[in-house]
N, C-alpha and C positions, 0 to 999 in steps of 0.2 A: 504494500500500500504506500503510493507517494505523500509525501507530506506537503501543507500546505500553511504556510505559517500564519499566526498571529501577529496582525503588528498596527499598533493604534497609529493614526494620524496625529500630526502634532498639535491638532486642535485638540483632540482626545487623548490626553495622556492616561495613561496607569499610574497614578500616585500609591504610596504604601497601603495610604488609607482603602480607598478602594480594591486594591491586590487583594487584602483580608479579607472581605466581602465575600470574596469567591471560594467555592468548594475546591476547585483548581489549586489557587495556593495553598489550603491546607494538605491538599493531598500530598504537592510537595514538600509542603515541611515533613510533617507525618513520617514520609518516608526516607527524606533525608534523616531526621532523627533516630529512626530504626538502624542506618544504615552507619551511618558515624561510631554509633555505639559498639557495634561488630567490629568494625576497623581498628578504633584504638584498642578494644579489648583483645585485637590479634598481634597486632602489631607492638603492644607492651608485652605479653603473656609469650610472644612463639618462643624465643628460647629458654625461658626454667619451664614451658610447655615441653617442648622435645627432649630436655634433660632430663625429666620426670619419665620420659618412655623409655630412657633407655640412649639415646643419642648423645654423643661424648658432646662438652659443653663448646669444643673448637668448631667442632661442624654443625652444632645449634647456631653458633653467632653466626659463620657466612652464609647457612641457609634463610638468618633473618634480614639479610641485605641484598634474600631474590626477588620479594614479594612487589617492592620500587620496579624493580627490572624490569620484571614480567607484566607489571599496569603498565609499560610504556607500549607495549603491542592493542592493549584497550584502548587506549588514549588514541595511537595512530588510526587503529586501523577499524572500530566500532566508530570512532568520532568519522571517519571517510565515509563510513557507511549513513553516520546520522544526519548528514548533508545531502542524503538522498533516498531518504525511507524515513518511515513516520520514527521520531526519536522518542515517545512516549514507550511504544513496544519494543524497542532497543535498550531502553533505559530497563522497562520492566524482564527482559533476559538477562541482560545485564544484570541484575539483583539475583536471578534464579542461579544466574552461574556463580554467584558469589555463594548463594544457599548448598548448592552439592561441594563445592570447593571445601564447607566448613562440614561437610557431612564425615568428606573422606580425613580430613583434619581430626574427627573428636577421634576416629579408628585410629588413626595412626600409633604405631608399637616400633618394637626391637623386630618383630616378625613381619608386620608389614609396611615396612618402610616405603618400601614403592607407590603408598597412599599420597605421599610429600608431590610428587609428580603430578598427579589430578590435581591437590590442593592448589597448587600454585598458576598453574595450569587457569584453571577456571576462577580461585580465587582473582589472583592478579590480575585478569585481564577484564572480568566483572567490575573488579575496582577501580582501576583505570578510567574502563568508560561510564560508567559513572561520576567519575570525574568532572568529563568532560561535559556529559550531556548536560547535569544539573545546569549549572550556568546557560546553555544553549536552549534550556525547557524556555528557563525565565524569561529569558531573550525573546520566543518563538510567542507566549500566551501574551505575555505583559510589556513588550515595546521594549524601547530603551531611553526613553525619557530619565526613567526615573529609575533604570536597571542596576545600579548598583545597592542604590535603597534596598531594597526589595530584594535580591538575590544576598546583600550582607545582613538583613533580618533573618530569612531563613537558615542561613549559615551560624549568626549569631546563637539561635535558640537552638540549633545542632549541637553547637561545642559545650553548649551549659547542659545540656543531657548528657552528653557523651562521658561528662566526669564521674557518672556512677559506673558507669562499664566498665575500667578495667580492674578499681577498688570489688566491683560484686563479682568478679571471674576470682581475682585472687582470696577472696575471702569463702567461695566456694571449694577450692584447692585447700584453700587449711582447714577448712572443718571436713570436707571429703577424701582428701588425698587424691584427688583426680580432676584432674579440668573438665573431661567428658560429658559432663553432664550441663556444663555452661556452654559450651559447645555446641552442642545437639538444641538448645536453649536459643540461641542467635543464631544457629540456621532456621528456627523457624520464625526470628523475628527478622531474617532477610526472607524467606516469605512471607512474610505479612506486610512488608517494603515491597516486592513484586507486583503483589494482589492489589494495595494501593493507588502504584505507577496504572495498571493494567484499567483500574476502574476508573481513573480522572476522567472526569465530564468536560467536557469541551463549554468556551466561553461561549456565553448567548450575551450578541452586543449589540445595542442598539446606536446607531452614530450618524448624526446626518450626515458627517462627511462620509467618505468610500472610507472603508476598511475592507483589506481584505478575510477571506471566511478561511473558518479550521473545522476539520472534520477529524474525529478523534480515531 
């Protein structure tokens, strides 16, 4: 499905106020905030994650300096694609591939190591474009009048969630002895970031100038 973008006239701008209004922006936040919370609680936890399985602590640390690496193929090459297909359902894969990335993650052991390979795989390249798209959603619904506002509120209420995420992984670990279970925990709250992306309602706008229309 082509995309077709939102974009106010500059008689008709999207101010903050207005953004909020709409079920659109919540959905984006919503799922940004699902989605942040996953990230740092990976990106703090992978290596005394992998030490804990089993994994000497030298090959913990440079396997936690692939997961950067590997968003740079989401970032390239999902963002190429989002320039020419509808970026809501790229966004919303994008989040699924980050859900099995943490499925094969809570598995990971001394015995199946070879899990690290999907995880990163599908993690990093999910997170990547994600990345990218978030900023390019806001862009596409809500203009750029006022696209910084708007794209650094939802970002803003992102990172003040995201400070429970990596304190309840590892407070998990000291009363369980296992991440696994926080794990399997934020893959399914990066489905419920997918399921979000996936149900965003399309703006209904009324404007006597031309706007052009989006079809969700």
């Amino acid at each position: 499905e082509k995309r077709s973008a939102v974009r106010q006239t500059e008689d008709t701008p999207f101010g903050l106020r207005r953004a909020l209004k709409t079920r659109a922006y919540w959905h984006m936040a919503f799922a940004s905030i699902c989605q942040v919370i996953v990230v740092s609680s990976v990106i703090t936890h992978i290596m005394p994650y992998l030490s804990s399985v089993g994994l000497a602590r030298s090959v913990s640390g440079f396997l936690a300096t692939a997961v950067p690496l590997t968003s740079i193929a989401g970032r390239v090459g999902l963002g190429w694609l989002g320039d020419r297909l509808n970026r809501k359902w790229i966004t919303s894969g994008a989040l699924a591939m980050m859900c099995f990335g943490i499925l094969c993650f809570a598995y990971v052991s001394d015995t199946n190591v070879w899990l690290i390979a999907p995880f990163y795989l599908l993690f990093g390249v999910g997170y990547g474009a994600v990345a990218v798209m978030r900023p390019a959603m806001v862009w596409e619904y809500f203009g750029r009048t006022n696209y910084g506002t708007i794209l650094g509120f939802i970002m803003g209420i992102s990172s003040i969630a995201s400070i429970a995420g990596p304190p309840l992984a590892g407070w998990v670990f000291d009363t369980w002895g296992s991440y696994q279970g926080i794990w399997l925990i934020y893959a399914g709250l990066g489905t419920l970031a997918a399921i979000i992306i996936a149900g965003m309602p399309r703006l209904n706008l009324s404007h006597t100038n031309r706007t052009e229309s989006f079809r969700a």
